[in-house]
C-alpha positions as CSV (number, residue, x, y, z in Angstrom):
1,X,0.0,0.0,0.0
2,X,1.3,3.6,-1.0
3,X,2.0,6.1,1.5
4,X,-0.9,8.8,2.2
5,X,-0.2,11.6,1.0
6,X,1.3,14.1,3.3
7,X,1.3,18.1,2.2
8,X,1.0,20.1,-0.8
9,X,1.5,23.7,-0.8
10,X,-1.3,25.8,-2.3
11,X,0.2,29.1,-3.8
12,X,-1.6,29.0,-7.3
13,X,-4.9,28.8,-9.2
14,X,-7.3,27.2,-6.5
15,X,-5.2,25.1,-4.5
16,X,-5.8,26.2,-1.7
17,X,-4.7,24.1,1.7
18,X,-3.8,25.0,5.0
19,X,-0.1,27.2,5.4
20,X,1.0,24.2,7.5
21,X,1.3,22.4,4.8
22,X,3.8,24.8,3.3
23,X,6.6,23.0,1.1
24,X,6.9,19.8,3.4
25,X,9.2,17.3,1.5
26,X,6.9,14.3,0.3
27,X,9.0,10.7,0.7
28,X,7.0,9.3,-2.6
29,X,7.7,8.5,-5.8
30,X,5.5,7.1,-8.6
31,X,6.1,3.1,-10.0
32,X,6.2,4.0,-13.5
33,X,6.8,6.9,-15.6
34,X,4.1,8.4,-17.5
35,X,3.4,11.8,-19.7
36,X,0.6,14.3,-19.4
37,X,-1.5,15.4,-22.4
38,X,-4.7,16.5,-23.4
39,X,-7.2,14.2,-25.3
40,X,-11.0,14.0,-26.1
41,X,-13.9,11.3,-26.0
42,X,-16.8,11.4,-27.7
43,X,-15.9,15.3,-28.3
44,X,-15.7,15.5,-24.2
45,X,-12.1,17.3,-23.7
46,X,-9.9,15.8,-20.3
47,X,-6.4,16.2,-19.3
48,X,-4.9,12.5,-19.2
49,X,-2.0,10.7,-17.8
50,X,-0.4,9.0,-20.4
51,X,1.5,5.0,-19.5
52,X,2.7,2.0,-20.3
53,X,4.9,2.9,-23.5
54,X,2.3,5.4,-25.0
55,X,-0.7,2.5,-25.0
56,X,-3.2,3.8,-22.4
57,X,-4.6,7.5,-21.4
58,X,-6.1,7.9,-18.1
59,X,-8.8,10.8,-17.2
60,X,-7.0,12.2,-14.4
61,X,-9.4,13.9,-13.1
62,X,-11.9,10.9,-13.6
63,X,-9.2,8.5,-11.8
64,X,-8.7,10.9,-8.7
65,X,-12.7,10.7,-8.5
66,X,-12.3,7.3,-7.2
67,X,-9.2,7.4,-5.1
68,X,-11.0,10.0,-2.8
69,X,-14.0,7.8,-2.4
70,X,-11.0,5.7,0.0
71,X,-10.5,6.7,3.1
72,X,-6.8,7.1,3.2
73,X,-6.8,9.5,0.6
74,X,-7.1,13.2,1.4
75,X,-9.4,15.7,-0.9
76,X,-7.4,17.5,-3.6
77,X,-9.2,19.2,-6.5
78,X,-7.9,17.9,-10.3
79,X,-7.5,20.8,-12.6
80,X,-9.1,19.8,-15.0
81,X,-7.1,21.4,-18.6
82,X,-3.6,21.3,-18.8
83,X,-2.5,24.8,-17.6
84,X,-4.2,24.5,-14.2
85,X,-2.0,20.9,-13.6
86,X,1.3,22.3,-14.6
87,X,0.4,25.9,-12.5
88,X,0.0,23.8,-9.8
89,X,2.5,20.5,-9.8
90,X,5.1,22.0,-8.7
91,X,3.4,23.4,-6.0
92,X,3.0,19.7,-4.4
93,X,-0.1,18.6,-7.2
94,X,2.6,16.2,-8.2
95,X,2.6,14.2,-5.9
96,X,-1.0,13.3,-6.0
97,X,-0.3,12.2,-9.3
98,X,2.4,9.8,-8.2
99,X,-0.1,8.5,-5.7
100,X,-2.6,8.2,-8.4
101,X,0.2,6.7,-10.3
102,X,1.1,3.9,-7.8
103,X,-2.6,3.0,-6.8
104,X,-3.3,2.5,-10.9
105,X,0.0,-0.1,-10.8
106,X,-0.7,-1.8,-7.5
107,X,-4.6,-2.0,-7.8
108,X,-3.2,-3.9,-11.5
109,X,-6.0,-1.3,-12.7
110,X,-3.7,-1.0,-16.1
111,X,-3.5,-4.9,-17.2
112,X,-5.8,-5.5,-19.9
113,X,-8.9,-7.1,-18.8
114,X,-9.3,-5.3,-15.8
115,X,-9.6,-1.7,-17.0
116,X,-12.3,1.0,-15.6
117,X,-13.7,3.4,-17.7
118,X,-11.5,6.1,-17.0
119,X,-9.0,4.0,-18.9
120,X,-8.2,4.2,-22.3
121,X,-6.6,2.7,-25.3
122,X,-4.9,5.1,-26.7
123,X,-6.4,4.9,-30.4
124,X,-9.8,5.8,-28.7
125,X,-9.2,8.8,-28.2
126,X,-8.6,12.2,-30.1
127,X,-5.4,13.6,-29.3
128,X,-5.4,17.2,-29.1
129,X,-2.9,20.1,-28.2
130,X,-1.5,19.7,-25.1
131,X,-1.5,23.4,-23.7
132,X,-4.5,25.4,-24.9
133,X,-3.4,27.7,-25.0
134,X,0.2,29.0,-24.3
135,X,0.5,33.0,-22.8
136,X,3.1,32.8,-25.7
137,X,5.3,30.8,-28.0
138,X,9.0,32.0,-28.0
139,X,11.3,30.4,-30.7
140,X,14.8,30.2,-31.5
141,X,15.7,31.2,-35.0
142,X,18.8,29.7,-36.4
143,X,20.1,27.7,-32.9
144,X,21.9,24.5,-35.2
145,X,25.3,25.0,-36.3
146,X,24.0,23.0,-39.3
147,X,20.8,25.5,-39.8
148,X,23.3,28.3,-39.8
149,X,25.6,26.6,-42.9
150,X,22.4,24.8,-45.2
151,X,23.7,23.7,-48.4
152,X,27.3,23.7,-46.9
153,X,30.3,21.4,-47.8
154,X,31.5,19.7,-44.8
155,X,34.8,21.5,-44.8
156,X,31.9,24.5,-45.0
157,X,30.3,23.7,-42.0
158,X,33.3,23.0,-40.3
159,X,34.6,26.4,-40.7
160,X,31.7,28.3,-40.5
161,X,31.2,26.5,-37.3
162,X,34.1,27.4,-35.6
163,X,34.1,30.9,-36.7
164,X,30.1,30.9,-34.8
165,X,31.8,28.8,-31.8
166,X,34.3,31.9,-31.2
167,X,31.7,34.7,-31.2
168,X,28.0,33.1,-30.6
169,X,26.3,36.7,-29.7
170,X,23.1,35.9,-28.0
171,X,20.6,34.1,-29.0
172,X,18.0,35.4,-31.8
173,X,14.6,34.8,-30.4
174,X,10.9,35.6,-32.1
175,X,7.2,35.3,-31.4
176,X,4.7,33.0,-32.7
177,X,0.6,33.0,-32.5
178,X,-0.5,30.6,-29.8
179,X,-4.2,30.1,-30.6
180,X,-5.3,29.2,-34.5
181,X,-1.3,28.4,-35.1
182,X,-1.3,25.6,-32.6
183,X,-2.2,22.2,-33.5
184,X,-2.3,18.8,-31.8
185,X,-1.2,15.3,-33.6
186,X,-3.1,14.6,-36.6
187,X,-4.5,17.7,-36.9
188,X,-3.9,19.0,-40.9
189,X,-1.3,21.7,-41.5
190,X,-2.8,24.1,-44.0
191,X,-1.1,25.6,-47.2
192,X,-1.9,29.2,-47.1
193,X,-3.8,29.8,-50.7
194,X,-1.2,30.4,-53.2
195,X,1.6,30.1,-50.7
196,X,3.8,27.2,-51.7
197,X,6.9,28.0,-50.5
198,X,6.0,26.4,-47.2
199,X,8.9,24.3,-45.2
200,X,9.2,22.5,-41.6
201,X,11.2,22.8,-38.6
202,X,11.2,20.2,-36.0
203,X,11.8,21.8,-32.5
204,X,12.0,20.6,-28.7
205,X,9.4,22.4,-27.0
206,X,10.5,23.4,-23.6
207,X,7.0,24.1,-21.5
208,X,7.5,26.4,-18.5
209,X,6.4,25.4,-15.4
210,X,7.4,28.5,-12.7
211,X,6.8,31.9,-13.5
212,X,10.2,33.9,-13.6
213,X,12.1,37.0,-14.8
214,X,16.3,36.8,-15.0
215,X,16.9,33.3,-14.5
216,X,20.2,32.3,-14.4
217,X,21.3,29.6,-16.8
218,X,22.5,27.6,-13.2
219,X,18.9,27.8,-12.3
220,X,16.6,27.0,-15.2
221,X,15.7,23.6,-15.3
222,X,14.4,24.9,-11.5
223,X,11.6,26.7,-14.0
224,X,10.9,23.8,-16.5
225,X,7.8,21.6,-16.2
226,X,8.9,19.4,-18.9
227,X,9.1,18.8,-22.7
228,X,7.4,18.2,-26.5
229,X,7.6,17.7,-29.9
230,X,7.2,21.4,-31.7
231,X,7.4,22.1,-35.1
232,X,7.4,25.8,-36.4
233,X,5.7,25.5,-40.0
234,X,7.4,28.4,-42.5
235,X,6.4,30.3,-44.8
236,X,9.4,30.9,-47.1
237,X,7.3,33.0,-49.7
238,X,7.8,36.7,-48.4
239,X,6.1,39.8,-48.8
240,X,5.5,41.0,-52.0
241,X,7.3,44.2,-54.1
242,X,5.8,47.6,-53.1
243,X,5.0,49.4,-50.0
244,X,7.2,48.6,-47.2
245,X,10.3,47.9,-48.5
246,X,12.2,44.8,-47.0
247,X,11.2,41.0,-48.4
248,X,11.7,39.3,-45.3
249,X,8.6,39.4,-43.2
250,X,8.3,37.6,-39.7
251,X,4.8,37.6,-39.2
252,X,4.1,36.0,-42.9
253,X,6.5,33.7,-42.2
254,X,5.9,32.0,-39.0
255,X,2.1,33.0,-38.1
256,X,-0.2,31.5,-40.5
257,X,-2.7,28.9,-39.1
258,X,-1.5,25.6,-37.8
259,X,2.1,26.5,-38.3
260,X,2.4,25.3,-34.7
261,X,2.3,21.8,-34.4
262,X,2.6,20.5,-30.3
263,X,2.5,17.5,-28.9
264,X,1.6,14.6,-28.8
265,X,2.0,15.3,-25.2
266,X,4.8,16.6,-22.1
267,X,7.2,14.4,-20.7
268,X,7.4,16.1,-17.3
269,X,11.4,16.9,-16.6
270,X,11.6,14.2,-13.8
271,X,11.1,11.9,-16.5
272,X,13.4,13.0,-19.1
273,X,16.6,14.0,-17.9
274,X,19.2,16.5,-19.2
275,X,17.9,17.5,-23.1
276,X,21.3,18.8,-23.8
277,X,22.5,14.9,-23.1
278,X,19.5,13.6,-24.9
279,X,18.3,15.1,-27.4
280,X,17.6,13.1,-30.9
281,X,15.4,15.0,-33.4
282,X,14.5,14.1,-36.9
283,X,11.8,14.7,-39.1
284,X,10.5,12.8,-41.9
285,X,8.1,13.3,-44.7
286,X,6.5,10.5,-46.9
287,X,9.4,8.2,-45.9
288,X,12.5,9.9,-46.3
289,X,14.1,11.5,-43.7
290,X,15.2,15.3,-44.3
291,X,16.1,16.5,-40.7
292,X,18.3,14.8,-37.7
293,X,20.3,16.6,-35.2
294,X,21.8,16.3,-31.6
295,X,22.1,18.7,-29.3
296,X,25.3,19.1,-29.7
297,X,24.3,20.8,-32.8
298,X,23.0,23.5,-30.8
299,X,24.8,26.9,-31.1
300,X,23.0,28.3,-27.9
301,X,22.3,25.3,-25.2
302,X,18.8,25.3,-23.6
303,X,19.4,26.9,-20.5
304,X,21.2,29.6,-22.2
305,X,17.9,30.1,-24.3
306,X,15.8,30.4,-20.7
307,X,18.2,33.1,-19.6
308,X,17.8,35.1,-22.5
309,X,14.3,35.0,-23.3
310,X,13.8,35.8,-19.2
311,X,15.8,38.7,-19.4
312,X,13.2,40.3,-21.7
313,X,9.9,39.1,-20.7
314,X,8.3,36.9,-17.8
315,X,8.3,33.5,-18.4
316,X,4.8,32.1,-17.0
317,X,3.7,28.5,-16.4
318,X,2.7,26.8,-19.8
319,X,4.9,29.3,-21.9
320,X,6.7,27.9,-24.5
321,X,10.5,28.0,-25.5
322,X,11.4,26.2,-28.5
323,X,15.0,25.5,-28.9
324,X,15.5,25.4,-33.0
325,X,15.8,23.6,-35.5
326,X,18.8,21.8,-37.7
327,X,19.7,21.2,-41.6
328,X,17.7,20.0,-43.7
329,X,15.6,23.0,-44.1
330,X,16.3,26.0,-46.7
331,X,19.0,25.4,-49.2
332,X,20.0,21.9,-47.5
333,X,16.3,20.8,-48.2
334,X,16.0,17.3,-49.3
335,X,13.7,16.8,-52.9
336,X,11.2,14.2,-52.5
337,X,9.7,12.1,-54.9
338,X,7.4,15.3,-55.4
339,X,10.1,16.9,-57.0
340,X,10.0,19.6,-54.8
341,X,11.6,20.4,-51.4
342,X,8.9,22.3,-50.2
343,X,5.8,21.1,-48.5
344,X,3.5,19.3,-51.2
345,X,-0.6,19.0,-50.9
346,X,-1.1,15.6,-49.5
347,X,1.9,14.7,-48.1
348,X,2.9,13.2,-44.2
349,X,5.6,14.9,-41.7
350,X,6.1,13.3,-39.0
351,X,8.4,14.8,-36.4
352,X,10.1,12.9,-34.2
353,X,12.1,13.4,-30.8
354,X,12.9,10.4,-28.8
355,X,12.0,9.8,-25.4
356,X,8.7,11.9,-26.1
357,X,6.9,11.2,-29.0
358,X,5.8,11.8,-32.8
359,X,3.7,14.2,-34.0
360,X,2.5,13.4,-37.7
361,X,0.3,15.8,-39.9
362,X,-1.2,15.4,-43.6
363,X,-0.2,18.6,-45.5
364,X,-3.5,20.5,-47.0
365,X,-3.4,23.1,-49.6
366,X,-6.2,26.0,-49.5
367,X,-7.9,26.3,-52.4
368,X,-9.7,29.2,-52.5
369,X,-10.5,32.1,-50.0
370,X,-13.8,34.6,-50.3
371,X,-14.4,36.1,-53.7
372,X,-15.4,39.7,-52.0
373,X,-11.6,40.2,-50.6
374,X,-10.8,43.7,-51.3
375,X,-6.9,42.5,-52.6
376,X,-5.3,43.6,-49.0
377,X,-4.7,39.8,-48.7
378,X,-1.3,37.9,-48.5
379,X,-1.0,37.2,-52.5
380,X,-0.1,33.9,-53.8
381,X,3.9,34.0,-54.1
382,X,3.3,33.2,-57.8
383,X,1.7,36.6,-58.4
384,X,4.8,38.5,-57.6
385,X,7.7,35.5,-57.8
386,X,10.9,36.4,-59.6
């Protein structure tokens, strides 16, 4: 039998418990590792806890329903979406779940056969976004020594490399829309109409768990909830000639709708280790691989990313810090059996880091928009392509 649980401290969102339970260290720890996501039945939305090797998603707050009917078990109330359990886990919420988490093991409540209906396999359920929706999606432009040098020779890269090794700067950070750009897996990522310049960038997704400003590189894993699978869809296309003068335009090229696939769920940090020991990415479309990196690709590491993005805004809990993204992309693209190194109508990506997950998408071109548009629209890149 697991040990009751002892204190939680209630500093955020509705936990709210007496002060002599401040910060009280808990002597528990859960029997298996699991993720945390956010998934869907019958079009009813839960936060779920996600266990044995992806298979099964449990409603949490469903499942927490029924260990308070016991005795032992003291009352705690279950956010129930995704933002009101990471506010809160750090704040002692996590170790209900790891209570949670040992009764489902020790009760056998996750062998086949003997599974409640709070239980589920996890192809009956709609996966969705985890975080909806992030305060704010902060990304990394150009963090992969092999990003930096697309299309290079190796003795290229090498070079170039060392030249970027010897005078790194800081990092280059930019905003990206939360709601309408972020996706969960399986969702469709939409061609703009008359946009097809459109590329992909797999990304580690580093989900904030403790509000902060200034934090020190030595202290920011103290500020991570945990991890994801990210990709930041582009739009290579530009602005068109006239008007304001530069090409290069931020907001057409990383805003669009669905350009911000997440998912397929968050390996809280106790779970994952160090990312800048672990990290594998790679992304493939249709088949062939076109990105892979380590992060010792990276040209700024991931707590050096936390201390810069903190020193101009406050982080909150479920922001989002994406680290990058590696070759593969731009003039390193790799043609498909398309022909073309964009993104095609029809095709797959899936996007892969390991130790978290996959996200895959189907790639949908737009194929038309309102006939009473006034011509203030984005034009296709066609109309104004050299």
């Amino acid at each position: 039998m697991i040990r009751r649980f002892l204190s939680i401290l209630g500093l955020v969102s509705g936990l709210t418990l007496s002060s002599s339970a401040a910060m009280a260290q808990v002597n528990i720890e859960p029997a298996e590792p699991y993720k945390v996501g956010t998934f869907a039945v019958d079009y009813e939305q839960f936060v779920g806890l996600v266990m044995r090797d992806d298979s099964l998603i449990v409603d949490l707050v469903a499942a927490n329903q029924v260990l308070e009917l016991m005795p032992q078990y003291s009352s705690i109330d279950m956010p129930n979406d995704m933002l009101g359990l990471i506010e809160q886990y750090e704040y002692g919420l996590k170790y209900r779940v790891y209570e949670l988490v040992n009764w489902l093991v020790e009760d056998g409540q996750l062998n086949s056969g003997n599974r409640p209906d709070y239980i589920h396999d996890v192809d009956d359920v709609d996966i969705r976004a985890p975080i909806q929706y992030p305060s704010k999606i902060m990304n990394a432009a150009v963090n992969f020594y092999t990003h930096a040098c697309e299309g290079c020779t190796e003795e290229q890269l090498a070079a170039q490399t060392r030249e970027r090794r010897e005078n790194r700067g800081v990092p280059y950070l930019f905003l990206k829309p939360t709601r309408g750009a972020v996706i969960g897996h399986g969702e469709d990522v939409i061609m703009p109409y008359g946009r097809d310049e459109i590329e992909y960038e797999v990304e580690m997704a580093i989900v904030f768990g403790r509000s902060g400003k200034y934090i020190s590189a030595t202290r920011a894993y103290d500020h991570v909830f945990g991890y994801m699978v990210a990709m930041d869809i582009s739009d290579r296309g530009g602005r068109p000639p006239g008007g304001y003068g530069l090409r290069s335009d931020w907001f057409v090229g990383k805003g669009h709708d669905t350009f911000a696939p997440h998912g397929p769920w968050i390996v809280p940090k106790e779970f994952y280790g160090d990312p800048m020991e672990r990290l594998h990415q790679i992304t493939v479309i249709d088949g062939v691989t076109v990105q892979e990196a380590q992060a010792g690709d990276m040209i700024h590491n991931i707590p050096e990313l936390i201390e810069y993005a903190s020193s101009l805004i406050t982080v909150f809990p479920g922001d989002v810090l994406q680290s990058g993204t590696s070759g593969g992309t731009g003039a390193g693209r790799v043609e498909r059996a398309t022909g073309s190194g964009y993104l095609v109508d029809g095709e797959t990506i899936e996007a892969r880091i390991e130790g978290i997950g996959t996200l895959t998408h189907r790639v949908v071109r737009e194929r038309s928009v309102p006939a009473d548009l006034s011509g203030s629209q984005l034009p296709p890149t066609s109309s104004y392509r050299d």
